[in-house]
KOLKEMAR-56833 format. One line per 3 residues: their letters; for each residue x, y, z of N, C-alpha, C. Coordinates in Angstrom, 3 decimals. Example, Ala and Ser with C-alpha at 12.3 -4.5 7.8 and 13.67 -1.06 7.14 Angstrom:
as) 13.190:-5.690:7.800:12.300:-4.500:7.800:13.200:-3.300:7.800  12.850:-2.250:7.080:13.670:-1.060:7.140:12.900:0.030:7.870
***
This chain:
xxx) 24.225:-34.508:16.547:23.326:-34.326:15.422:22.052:-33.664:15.931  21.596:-32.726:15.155:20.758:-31.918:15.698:19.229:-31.636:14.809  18.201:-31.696:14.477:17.150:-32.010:13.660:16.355:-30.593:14.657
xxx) 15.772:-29.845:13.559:14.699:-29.175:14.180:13.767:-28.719:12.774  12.090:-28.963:13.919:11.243:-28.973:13.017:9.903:-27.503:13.241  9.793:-27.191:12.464:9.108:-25.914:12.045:7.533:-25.727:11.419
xxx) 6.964:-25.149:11.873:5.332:-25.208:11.772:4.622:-26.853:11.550  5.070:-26.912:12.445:4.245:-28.599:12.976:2.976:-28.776:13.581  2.387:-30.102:12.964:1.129:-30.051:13.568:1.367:-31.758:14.230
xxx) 0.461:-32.226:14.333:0.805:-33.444:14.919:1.291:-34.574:13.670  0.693:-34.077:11.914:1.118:-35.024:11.020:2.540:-34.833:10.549  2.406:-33.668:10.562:4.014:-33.115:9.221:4.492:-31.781:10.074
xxx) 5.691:-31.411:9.492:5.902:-30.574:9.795:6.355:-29.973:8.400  6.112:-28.228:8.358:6.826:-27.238:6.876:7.709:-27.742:6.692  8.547:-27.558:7.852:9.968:-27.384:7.352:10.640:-28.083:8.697
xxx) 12.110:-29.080:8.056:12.925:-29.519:8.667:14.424:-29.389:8.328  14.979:-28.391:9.413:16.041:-28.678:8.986:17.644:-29.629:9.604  18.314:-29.872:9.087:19.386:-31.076:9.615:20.394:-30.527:8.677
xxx) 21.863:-30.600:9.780:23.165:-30.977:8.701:23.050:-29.492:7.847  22.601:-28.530:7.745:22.833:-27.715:7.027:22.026:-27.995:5.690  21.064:-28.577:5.813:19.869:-29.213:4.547:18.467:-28.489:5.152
xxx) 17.516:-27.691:4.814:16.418:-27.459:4.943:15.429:-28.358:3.994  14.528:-29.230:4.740:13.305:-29.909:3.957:12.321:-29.262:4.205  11.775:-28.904:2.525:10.102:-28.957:2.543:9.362:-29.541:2.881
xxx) 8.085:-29.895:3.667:6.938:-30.457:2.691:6.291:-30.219:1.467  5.779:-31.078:1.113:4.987:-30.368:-0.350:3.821:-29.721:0.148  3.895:-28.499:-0.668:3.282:-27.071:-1.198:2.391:-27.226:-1.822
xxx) 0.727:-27.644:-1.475:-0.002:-26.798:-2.403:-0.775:-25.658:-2.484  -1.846:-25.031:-3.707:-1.699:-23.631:-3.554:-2.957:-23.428:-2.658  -3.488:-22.289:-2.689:-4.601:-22.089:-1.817:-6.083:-21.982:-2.069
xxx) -5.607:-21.019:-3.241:-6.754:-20.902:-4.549:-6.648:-21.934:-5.542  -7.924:-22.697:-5.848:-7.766:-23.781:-6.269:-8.359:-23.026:-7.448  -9.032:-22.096:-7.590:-9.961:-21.700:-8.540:-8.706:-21.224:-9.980
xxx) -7.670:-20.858:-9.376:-6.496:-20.588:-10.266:-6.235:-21.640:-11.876  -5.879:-21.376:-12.565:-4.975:-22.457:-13.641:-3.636:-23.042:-13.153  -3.486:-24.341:-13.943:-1.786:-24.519:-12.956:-1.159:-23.583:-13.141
xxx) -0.966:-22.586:-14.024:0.280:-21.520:-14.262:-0.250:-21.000:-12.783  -1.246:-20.497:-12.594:-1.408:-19.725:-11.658:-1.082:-20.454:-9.872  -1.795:-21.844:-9.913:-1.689:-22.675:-8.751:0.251:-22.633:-8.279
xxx) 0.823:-22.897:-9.774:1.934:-23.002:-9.393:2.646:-21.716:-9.155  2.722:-20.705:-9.292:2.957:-19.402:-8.793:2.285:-19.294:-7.404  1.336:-19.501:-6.608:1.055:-19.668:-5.419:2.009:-20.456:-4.585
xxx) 1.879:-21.840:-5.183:3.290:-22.786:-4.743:4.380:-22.275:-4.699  5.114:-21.331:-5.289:6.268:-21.418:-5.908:6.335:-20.089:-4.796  5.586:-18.884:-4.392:5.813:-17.829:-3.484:5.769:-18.550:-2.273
xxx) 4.810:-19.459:-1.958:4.734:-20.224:-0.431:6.326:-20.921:0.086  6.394:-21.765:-1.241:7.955:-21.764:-1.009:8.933:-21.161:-0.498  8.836:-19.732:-1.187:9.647:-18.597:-0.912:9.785:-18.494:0.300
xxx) 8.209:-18.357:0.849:8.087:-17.477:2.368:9.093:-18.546:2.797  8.473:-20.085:2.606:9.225:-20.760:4.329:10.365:-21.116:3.739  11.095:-20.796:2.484:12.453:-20.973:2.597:13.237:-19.846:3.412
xxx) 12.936:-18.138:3.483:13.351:-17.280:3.960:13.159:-17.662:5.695  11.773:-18.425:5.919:12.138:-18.704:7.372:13.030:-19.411:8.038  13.472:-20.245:7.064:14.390:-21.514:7.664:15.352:-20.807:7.370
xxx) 15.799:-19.320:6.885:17.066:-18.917:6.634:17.620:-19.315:5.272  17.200:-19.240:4.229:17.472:-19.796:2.834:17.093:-19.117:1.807  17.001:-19.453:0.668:16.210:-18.987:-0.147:16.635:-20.155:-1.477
xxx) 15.642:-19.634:-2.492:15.866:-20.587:-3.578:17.500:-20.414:-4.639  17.942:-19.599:-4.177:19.302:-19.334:-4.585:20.266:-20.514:-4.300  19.410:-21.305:-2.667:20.259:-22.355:-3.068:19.468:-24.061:-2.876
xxx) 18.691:-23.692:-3.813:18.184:-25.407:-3.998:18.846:-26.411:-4.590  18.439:-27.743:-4.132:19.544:-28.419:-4.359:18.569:-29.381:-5.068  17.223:-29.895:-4.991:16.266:-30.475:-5.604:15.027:-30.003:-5.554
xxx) 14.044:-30.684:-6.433:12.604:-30.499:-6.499:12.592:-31.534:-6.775  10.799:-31.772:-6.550:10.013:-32.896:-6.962:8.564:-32.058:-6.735  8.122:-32.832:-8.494:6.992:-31.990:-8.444:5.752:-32.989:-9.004
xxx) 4.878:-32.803:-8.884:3.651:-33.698:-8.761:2.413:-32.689:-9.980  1.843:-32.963:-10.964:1.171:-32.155:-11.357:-0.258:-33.230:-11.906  -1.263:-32.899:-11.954:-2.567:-33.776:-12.270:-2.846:-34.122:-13.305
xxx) -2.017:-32.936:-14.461:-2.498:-33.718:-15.985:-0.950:-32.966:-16.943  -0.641:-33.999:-17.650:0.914:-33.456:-18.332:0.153:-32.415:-19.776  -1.477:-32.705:-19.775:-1.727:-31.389:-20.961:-1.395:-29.937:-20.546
xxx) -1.337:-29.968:-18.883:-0.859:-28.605:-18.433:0.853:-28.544:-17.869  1.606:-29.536:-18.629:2.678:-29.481:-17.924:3.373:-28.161:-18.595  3.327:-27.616:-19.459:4.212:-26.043:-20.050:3.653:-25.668:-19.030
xxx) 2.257:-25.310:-18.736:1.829:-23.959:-17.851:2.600:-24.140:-16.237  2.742:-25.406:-16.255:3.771:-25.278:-14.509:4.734:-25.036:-14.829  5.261:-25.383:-15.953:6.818:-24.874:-16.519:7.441:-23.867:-16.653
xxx) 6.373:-23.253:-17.174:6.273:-21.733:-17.503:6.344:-20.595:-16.280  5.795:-20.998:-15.289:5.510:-20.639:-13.907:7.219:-20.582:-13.399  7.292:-22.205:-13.429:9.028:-22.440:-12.470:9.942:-21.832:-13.076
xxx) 9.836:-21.716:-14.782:10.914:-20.969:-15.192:11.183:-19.578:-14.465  10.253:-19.021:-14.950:10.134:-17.423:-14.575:10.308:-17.310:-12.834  10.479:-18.517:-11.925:10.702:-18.369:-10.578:12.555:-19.025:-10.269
xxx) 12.892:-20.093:-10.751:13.772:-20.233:-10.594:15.309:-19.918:-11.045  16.391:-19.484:-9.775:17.195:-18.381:-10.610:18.189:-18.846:-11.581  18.451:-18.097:-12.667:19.086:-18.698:-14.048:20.370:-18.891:-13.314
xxx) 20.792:-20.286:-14.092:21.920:-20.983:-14.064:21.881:-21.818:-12.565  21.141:-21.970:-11.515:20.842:-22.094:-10.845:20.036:-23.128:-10.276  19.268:-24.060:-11.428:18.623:-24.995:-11.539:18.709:-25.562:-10.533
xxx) 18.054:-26.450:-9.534:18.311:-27.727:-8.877:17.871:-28.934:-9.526  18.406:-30.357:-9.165:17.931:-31.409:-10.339:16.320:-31.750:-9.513  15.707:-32.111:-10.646:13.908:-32.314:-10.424:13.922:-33.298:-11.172
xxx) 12.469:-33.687:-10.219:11.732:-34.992:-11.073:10.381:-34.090:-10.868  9.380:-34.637:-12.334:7.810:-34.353:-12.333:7.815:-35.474:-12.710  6.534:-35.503:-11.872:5.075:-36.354:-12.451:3.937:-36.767:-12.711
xxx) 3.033:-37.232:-13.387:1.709:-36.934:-12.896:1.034:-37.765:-12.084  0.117:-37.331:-11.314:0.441:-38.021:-9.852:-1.792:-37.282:-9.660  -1.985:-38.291:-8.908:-3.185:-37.774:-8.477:-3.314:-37.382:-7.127
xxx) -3.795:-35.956:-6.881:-3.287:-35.421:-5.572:-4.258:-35.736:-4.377  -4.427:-35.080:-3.384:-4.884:-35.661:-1.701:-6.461:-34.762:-2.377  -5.959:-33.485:-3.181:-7.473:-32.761:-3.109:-7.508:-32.543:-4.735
xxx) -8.926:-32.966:-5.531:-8.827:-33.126:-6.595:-8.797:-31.648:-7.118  -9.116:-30.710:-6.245:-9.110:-29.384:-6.786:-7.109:-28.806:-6.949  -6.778:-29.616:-6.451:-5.070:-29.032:-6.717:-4.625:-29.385:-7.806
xxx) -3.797:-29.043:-8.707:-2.979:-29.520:-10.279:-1.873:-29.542:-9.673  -1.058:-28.965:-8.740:0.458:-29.001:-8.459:0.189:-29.139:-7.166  1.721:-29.663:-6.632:2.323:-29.927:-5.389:3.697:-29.851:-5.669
xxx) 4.581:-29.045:-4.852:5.781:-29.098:-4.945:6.467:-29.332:-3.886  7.596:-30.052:-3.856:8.367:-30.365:-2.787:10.149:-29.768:-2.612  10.679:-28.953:-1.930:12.186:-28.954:-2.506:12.757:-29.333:-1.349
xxx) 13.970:-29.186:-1.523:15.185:-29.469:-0.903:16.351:-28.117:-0.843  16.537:-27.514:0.112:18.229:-26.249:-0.023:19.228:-26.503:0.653  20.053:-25.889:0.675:20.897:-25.242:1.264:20.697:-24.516:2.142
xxx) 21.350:-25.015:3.445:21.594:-23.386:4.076:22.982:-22.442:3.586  22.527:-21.006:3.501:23.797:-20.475:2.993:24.741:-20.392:4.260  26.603:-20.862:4.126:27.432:-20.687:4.543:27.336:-19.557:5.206
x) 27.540:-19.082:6.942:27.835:-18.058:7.600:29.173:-17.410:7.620
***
C-alpha cells in the first residue's frame, strides 16, 4: 500500500493520493473581495489546477463537500458549480453552512476523484 502526499506543509497536505483515489484539501478562494459566485469560481479553477497535478481531472469525481457561510447565497455557488461541473457527470455532494477559519471566505470546497485507468 502506497500513500503519497503533495504540496505539504507541516499541517496538511493539497493533495493525497492512495489506491487510485486522489484527496483534496479544502479550497478556498484567494480574492476574498469577490461574491460567492465569484469566490466559488476561484475554488472551483484551483481545483482544476491540482486535480490535473495529481493526474485527474474533474471528469472523474467521485464526491464533494462543500461548506458555504450563508444559504441566502447558496444559488450563487450553485450557479458557479453548475456551469463547472461536467453534465451527466455529477459526483454525490453534501453542502452546508458552516462558519469558515477566515470570515472573509463564503466557500470552501473539498473533493474526492478518480484516477483515470492507464
Amino acid at each position: 500500500m502506497s500513500v503519497s502526499y503533495h504540496d505539504s506543509n507541516t499541517r496538511m497536505s493539497q493533495i493525497t493520493i492512495h489506491n487510485g483515489t486522489v484527496y483534496l484539501a479544502g479550497q478556498v478562494p484567494s480574492d476574498t473581495s469577490a461574491d460567492m459566485r465569484g469566490q466559488t469560481e476561484q475554488v472551483l479553477a484551483r481545483i482544476d489546477d491540482l486535480l490535473a497535478t495529481a493526474g485527474t481531472s474533474k471528469e472523474h469525481l467521485v464526491a464533494a463537500q462543500i461548506w458555504v457561510t450563508s444559504m441566502t447565497e447558496f444559488d450563487q455557488m450553485n450557479a458557479a458549480w453548475d456551469n463547472w461541473v461536467v453534465s451527466g457527470r455529477p459526483p454525490v455532494r453534501a453542502a452546508v453552512e458552516a462558519k469558515l477559519a477566515n470570515p472573509e471566505w463564503k466557500v470552501e470546497i473539498m473533493v474526492t476523484a478518480a484516477l483515470p485507468e492507464a
